[in-house]
N, C-alpha and C positions, 0 to 999 in steps of 0.2 A: 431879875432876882432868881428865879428859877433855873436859869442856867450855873451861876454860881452856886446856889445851892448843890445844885447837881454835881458839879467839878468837886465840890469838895467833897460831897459823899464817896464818889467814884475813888477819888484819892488815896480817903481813909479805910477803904476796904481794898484797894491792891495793896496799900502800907500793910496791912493786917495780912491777907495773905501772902505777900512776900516774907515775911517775917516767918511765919508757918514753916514753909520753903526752906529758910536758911535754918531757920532748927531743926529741920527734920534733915540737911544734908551735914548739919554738924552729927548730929547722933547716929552714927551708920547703925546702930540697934535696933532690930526691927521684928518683933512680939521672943525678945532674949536672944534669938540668934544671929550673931555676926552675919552680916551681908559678904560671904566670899565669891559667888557664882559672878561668871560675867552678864550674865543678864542685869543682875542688881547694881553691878557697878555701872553700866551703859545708861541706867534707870536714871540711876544720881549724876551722872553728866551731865544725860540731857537738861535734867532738871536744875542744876547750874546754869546749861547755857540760857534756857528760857527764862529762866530767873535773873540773869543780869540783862537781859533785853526787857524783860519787863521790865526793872528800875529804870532805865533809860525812857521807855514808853511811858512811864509812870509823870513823868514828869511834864508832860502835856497839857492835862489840865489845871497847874500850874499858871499859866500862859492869861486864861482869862479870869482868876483869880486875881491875878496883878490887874494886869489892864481894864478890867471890871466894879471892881471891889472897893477901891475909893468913889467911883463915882456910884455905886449903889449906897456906900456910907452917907455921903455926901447929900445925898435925895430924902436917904430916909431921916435923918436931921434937920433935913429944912422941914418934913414932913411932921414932923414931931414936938418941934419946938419954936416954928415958924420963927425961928433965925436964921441967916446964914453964917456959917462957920469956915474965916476965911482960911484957918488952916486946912481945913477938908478940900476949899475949893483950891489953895494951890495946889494938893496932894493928884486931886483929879485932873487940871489939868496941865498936870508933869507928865500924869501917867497917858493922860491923850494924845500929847507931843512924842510917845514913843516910837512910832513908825515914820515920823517923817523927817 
């Protein structure tokens, strides 16, 4: 449970600072004055390039959100309602059949 939780916190906070990123490399305005020096512009590349490698790395945690996250649904429903829910149960083990 705690790991999911965690992947998705992680998620929502590089979503949120990537966004930051790409607004602040859309508005070259920076406290009124145009960004002309090369320094500034070398600044906003790199900060492109690590910004589209973040999106790419963003997507990792991801991975046990899928593969996790029906079967922690799944547990905490039996756990709550002492039924089993067979749709939950084929959803988890679809998603357990995925590596093999």
């Amino acid at each position: 449970m705690l790991c999911v939780l965690y992947c998705a916190i992680i998620l929502i906070a590089v979503v949120v600072k990537l966004r930051e990123v790409s607004y602040q490399l859309v508005d070259t305005n920076i406290g009124g004055n145009t960004m002309t020096s090369q320094y500034g512009k070398n600044v906003l590349k790199r900060k492109a390039i690590v910004s589209s490698v973040v999106k790419r790395i963003a997507w990792y945690p991801v991975v046990p959100l899928i593969s996790q996250g029906p079967n922690f649904l799944y547990e905490t429903s039996i756990y709550a309602t002492h039924e089993v829910s067979f749709v939950l149960g084929l959803l988890t083990a679809i998603t357990a059949t995925e590596g093999n």
